[in-house]
C-alpha positions in Angstrom: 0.0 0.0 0.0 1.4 3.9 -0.3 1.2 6.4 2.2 -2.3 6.8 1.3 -3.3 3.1 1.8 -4.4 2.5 -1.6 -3.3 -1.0 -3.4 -0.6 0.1 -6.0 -0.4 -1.6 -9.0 2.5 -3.4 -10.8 4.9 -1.1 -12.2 3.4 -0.6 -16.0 5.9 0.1 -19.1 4.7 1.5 -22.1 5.6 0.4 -25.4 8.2 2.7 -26.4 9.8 1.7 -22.9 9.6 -2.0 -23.4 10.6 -1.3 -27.2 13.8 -0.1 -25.9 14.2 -2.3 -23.3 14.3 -5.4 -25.7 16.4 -3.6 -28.3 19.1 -3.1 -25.7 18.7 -7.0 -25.3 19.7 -7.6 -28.6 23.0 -5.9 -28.7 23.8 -6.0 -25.1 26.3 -3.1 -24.3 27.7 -2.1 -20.7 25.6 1.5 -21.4 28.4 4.5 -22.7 27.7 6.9 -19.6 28.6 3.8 -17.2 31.6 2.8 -18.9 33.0 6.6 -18.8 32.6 6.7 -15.2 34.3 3.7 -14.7 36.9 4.6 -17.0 37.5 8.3 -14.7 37.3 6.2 -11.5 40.6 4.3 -12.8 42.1 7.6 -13.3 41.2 9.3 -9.8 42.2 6.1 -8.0 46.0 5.2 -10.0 46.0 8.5 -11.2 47.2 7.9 -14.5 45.0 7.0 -17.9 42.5 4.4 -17.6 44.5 2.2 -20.4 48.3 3.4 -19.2 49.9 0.1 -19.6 50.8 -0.3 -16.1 47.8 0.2 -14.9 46.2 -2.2 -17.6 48.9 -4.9 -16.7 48.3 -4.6 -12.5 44.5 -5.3 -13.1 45.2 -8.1 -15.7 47.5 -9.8 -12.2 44.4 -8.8 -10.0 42.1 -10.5 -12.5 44.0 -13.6 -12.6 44.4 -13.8 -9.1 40.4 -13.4 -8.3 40.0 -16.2 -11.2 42.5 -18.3 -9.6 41.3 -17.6 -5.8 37.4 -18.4 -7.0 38.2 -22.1 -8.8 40.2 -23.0 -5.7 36.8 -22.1 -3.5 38.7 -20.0 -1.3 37.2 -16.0 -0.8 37.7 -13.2 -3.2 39.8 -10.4 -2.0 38.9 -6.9 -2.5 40.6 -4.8 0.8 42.7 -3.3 -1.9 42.3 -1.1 -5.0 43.5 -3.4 -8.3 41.0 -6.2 -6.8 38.3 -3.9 -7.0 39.3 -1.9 -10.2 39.8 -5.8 -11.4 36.4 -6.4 -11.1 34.8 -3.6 -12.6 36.7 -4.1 -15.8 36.1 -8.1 -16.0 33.2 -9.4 -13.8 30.9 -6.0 -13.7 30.1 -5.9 -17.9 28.6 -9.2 -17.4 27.1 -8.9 -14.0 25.5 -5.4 -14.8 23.3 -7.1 -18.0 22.9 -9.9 -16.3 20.9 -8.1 -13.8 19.0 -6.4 -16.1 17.6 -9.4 -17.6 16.4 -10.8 -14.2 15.3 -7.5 -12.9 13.2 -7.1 -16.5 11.4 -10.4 -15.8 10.3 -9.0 -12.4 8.8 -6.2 -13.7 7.4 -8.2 -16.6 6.2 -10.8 -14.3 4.0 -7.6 -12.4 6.5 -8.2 -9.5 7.9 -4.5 -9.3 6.0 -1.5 -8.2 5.8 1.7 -9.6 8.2 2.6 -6.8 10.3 0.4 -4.8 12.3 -0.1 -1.6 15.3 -2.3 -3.0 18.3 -3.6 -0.8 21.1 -5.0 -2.2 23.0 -7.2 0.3 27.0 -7.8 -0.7 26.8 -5.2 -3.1 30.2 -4.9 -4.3 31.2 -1.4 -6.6 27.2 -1.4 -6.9 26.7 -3.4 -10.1 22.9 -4.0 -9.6 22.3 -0.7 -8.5 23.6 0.5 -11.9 21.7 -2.3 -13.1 18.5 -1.0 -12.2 19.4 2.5 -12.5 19.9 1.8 -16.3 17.0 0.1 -16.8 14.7 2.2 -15.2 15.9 4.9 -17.1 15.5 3.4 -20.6 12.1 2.6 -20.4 11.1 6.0 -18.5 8.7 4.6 -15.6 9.4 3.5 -12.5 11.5 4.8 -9.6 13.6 3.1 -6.4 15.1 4.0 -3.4 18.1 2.1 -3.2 19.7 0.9 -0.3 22.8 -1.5 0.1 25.5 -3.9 2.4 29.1 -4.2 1.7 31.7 -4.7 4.1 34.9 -3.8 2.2 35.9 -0.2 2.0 37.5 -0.4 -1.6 34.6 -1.7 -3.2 32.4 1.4 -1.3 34.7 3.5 -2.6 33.7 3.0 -5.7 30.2 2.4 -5.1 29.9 5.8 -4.0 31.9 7.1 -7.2 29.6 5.1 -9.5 26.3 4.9 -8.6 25.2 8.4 -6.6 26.4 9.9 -10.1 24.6 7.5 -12.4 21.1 7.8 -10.4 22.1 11.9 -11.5 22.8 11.1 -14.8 19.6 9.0 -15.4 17.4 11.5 -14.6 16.9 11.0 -10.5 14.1 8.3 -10.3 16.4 6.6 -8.3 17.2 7.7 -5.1 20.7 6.2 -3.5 20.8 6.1 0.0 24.2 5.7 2.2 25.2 2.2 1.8 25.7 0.7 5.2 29.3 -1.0 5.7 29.2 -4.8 7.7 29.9 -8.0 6.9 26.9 -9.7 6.4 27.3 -12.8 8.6 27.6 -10.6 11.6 25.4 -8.1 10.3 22.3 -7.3 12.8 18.5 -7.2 11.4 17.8 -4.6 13.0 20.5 -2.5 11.0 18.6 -2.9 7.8 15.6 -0.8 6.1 12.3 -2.4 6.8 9.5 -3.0 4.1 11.9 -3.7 1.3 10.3 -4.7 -2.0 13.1 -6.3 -3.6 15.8 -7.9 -1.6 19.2 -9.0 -4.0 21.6 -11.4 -2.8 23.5 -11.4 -6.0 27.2 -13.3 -6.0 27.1 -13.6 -2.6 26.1 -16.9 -0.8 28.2 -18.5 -2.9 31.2 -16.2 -0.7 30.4 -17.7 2.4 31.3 -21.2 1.6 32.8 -20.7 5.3 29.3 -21.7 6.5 27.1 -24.7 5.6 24.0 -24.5 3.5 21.8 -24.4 6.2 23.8 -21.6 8.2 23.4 -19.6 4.8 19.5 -20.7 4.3 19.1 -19.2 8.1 20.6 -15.9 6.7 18.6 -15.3 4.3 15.3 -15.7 6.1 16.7 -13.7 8.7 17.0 -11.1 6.6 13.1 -11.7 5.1 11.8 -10.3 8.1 12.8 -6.6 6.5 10.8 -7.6 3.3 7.9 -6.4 2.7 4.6 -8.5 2.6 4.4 -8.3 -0.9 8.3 -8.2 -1.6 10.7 -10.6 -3.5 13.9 -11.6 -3.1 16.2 -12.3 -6.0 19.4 -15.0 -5.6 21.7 -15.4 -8.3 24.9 -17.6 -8.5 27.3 -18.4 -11.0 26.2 -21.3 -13.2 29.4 -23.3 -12.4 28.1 -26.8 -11.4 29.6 -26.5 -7.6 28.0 -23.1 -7.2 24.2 -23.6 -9.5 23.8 -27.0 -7.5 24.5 -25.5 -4.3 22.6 -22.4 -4.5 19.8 -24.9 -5.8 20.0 -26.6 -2.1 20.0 -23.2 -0.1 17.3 -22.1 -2.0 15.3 -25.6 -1.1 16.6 -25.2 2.5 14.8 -21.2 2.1 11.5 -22.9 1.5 11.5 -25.4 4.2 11.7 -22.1 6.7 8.0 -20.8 5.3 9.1 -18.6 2.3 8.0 -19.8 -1.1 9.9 -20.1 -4.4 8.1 -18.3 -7.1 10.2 -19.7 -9.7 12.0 -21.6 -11.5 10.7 -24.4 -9.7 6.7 -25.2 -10.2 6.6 -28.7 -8.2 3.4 -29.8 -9.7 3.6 -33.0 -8.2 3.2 -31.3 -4.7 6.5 -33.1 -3.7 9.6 -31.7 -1.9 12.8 -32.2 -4.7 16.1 -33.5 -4.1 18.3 -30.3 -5.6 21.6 -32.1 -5.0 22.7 -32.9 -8.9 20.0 -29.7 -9.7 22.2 -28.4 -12.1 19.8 -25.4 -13.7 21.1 -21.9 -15.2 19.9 -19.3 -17.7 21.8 -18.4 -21.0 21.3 -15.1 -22.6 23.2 -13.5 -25.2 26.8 -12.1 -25.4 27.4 -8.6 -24.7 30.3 -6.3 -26.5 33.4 -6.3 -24.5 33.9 -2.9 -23.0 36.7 -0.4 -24.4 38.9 -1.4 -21.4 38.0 -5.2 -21.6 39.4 -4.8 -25.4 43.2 -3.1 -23.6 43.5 -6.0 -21.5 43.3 -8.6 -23.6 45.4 -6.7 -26.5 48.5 -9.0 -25.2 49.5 -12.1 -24.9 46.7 -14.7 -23.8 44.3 -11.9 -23.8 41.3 -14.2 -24.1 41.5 -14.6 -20.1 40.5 -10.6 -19.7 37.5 -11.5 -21.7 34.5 -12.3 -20.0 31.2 -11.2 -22.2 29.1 -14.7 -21.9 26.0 -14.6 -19.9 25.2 -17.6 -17.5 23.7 -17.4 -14.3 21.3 -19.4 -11.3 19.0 -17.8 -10.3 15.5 -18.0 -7.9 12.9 -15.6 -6.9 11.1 -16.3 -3.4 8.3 -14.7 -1.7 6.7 -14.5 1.7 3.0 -14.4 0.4 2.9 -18.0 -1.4 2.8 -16.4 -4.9 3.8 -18.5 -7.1 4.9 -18.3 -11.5 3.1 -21.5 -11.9 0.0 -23.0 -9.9 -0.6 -26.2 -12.5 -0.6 -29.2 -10.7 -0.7 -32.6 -12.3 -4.2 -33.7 -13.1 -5.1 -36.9 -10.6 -4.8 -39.7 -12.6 -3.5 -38.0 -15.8 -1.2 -40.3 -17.5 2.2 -38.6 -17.5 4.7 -40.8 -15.8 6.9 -39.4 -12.9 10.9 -38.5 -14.0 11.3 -40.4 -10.5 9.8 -43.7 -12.0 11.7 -43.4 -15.6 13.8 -46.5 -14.6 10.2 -48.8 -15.0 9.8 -47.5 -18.3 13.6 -47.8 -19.8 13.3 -48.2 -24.2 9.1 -46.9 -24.3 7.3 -44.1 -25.0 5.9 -42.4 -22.6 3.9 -38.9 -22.0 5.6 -36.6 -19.1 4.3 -33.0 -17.3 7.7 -30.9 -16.3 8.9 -27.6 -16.0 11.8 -26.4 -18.5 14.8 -26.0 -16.6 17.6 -24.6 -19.3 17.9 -22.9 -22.4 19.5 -25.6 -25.8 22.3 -27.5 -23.8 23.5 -29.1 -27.2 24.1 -27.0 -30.2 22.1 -26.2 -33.3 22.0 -30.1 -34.7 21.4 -32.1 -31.2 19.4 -30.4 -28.9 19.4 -30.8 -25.1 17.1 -29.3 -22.4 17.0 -29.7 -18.8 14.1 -30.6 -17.6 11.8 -31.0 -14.0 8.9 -32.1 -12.3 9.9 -31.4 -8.9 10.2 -35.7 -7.6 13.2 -36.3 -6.1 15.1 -38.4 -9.6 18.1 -38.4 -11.2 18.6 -35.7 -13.9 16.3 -36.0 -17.2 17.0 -34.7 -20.3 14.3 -33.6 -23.4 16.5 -34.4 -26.5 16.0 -33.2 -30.1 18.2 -35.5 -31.9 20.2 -34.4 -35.2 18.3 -36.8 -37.2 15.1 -35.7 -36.8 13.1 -33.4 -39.1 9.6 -31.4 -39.2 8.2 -29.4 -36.8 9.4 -31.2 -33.5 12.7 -29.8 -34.3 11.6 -26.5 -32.7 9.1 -28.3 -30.3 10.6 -26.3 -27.4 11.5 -23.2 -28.6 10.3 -20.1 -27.3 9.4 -21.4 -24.0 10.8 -19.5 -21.4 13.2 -20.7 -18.6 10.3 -22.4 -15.8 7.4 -23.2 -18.2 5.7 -26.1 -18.1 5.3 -28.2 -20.7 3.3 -31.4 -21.7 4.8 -34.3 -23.4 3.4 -37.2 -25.2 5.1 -40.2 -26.9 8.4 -39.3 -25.7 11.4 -42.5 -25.8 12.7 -43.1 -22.2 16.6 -43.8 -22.7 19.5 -43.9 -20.1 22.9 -42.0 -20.6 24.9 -44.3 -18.4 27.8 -41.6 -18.7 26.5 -38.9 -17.0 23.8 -41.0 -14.8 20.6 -39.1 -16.0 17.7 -40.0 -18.0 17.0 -38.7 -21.7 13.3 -38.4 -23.4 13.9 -37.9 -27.1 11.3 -36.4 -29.1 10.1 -39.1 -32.1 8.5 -37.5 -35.0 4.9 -38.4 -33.6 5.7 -36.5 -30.4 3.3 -34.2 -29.5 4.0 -31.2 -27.4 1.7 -29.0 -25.2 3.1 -26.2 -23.4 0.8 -25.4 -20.4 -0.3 -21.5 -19.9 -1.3 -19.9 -16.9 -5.0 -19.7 -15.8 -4.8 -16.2 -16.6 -3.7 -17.0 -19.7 -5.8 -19.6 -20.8 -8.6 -17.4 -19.5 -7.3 -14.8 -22.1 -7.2 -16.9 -24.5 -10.6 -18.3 -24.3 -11.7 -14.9 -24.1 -10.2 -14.3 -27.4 
């Protein structure tokens, strides 16, 4: 409700907004006015050129040593400046679009308000804030407050060169307010802004390996208690299969403490998953390498200072029970469980599940993940190379989450990677399944 205690509605963008919204998707860019500012926060912190080759070459060391210090699972770094200035030349360009894609599906999925309360917890140099900052002032509606955690003084440093002046630059529908500085393992409830919309924990559980999953599951509902009724929070990982499958057991260990995933996961057989080989991520397109992304990898081996792929876990949860999905499987419809697959090895069967991945495979053998919340061993839709007509695009343009129907799918074990594949036959037939409002459109229609 606002001051008033009127309902708001979701945040509403008009065409031209979303127009330019979804052109920015297509050639993904780390946005000119951004890449300035980080380009004159090089200079005020080494005092020298952004691209001066010594400074170039000290962030290309930093950058190997984060790389090096994040495959050996130990944590990043970042009490000094070259860490810092590091990641805002490799890790930001990414991180920045990536949040824009997840924070578009909020407001597409009427999640956002027309203005928010948003806390960023582990914020870093302020990525997402610049993140929503941007977006929010492409498609000219919406405004925030933003608030944020970070513990290391570098990495405010440049949070406070970077985002204050980009919330200027976009027009002021953001407001930035002082970020506070803890650690967030120690950091008290009570410190944090209460009735927060969206809550981001974005790159961060995945830096506290220190604790178990449970000790980080705790975390993050203590931290709920500042969200609003009505609020989401947003976890993202890297899609790595140590960090995707653990972030996938948090987030399970989340919803056994009374908060409810909204999505990915539907569980529309009203069971409780096993998430420990849930290996699940999102793949969007490639952004441009930034200016400075282009000096470092000028030299030798430069292809390790480029980072422009987009690949991320992700889960929204809620305190209210909302859900993406609400489909349940029919009683006695006649889809088989993924967790009985083994009893029907070499037949065709029909199958309910939720689309878990983009094309695994490439353009000839396609490969999607795929879900129906019973504790199984990984299954597989596959579109094999051989096969032509229609079913070769039988899942394309389903989004990450939807449900889908299957019927006269093969059953066939990979005994390589231990998982389950259902190939698609030329008689498959395949139903995606909408959403009652949908389907209530629709029939409308």
């Amino acid at each position: 409700m606002n001051e008033q205690g009127s309902v708001e509605g979701p945040l509403m963008v008009d065409d031209a907004g979303r127009e330019q919204q979804l052109a920015f998707f297509k050639k993904a860019e780390v946005p000119a006015y951004i890449e300035h500012m980080v380009e004159s926060y090089i200079e005020r912190k080494t005092s020298k050129s952004w691209d001066d080759p010594a400074v170039l070459d000290r962030m290309r060391n930093a950058i190997l040593v984060q790389k090096a210090q994040y495959w050996k699972g130990k944590r990043v770094d970042y009490r000094k400046a070259y860490p810092v200035l590091g990641y805002l030349a490799y890790h930001a360009p990414v991180y920045l679009v990536q949040f824009e894609h997840i924070f578009w599906r909020i407001i597409e999925e009427g999640l956002a308000k027309p203005h928010m309360r948003i806390l960023d917890i582990g914020t870093g140099p302020g990525v997402v804030p610049l993140a929503i900052i941007d977006l929010l002032g492409r498609i000219g509606s919406g405004s925030a407050d933003i608030y944020a955690v970070e513990r290391s003084e570098e990495h405010l440093e440049a949070y406070n060169a970077l985002v204050p002046a980009a919330a200027a630059a976009q027009g002021g529908a953001v407001r930035v307010e002082k970020p506070i500085r803890a650690d967030i393992g120690t950091l008290g409830v009570g410190s944090l802004p209460d009735q927060i919309d969206v809550m981001i924990f974005s790159n961060v559980l995945n830096e506290l390996r220190h604790i178990d999953i449970d000790r980080r599951a705790d975390l993050v509902v203590s931290f709920a208690e500042r969200l609003a009724p009505d609020g989401t929070i947003v976890i993202v990982e890297p899609a790595d299969l140590e960090n995707s499958t653990t972030m996938r057991q948090i987030v399970r260990a989340i919803a056994d403490r009374n908060l409810t995933i909204y999505s990915p996961c539907s569980f529309i057989r009203g069971t409780t998953c096993n998430p420990a080989r849930c290996w699940t991520f999102e793949q969007k397109g490639d952004i441009r390498p930034t200016r400075l992304m282009e000096r470092l990898s000028a030299e030798k081996d430069g292809y390790r200072f480029v980072n422009t792929d987009i690949k991320y876990s992700s889960a929204l949860l809620r305190k209210d029970a909302l859900v993406q999905h609400t489909y349940r499987v029919p009683p006695g419809a006649k889809f088989a469980r993924l967790s009985h697959l083994r009893q029907h090895l070499d037949r065709k069967i029909n199958v309910a599940a939720a689309l878990m991945s983009g094309n695994l495979g490439d353009t000839r053998t396609k490969v999607y993940k795929v879900c129906d919340g019973t504790p199984a061993d990984p299954a597989y839709v596959i579109v094999p190379a051989t096969l032509r007509g229609t079913n070769r695009d039988a899942l394309e343009g389903l989004s990450y989450g939807d449900i889908v129907q299957l019927y006269g799918v093969l059953v066939r074990f990979n005994h390589d990677h231990g998982a389950y594949n259902l190939v698609i036959l030329p008689g498959t037939r395949t139903e995606p399944v909408g959403r009652p409002e949908e389907e209530g459109a629709q029939q409308a229609s």
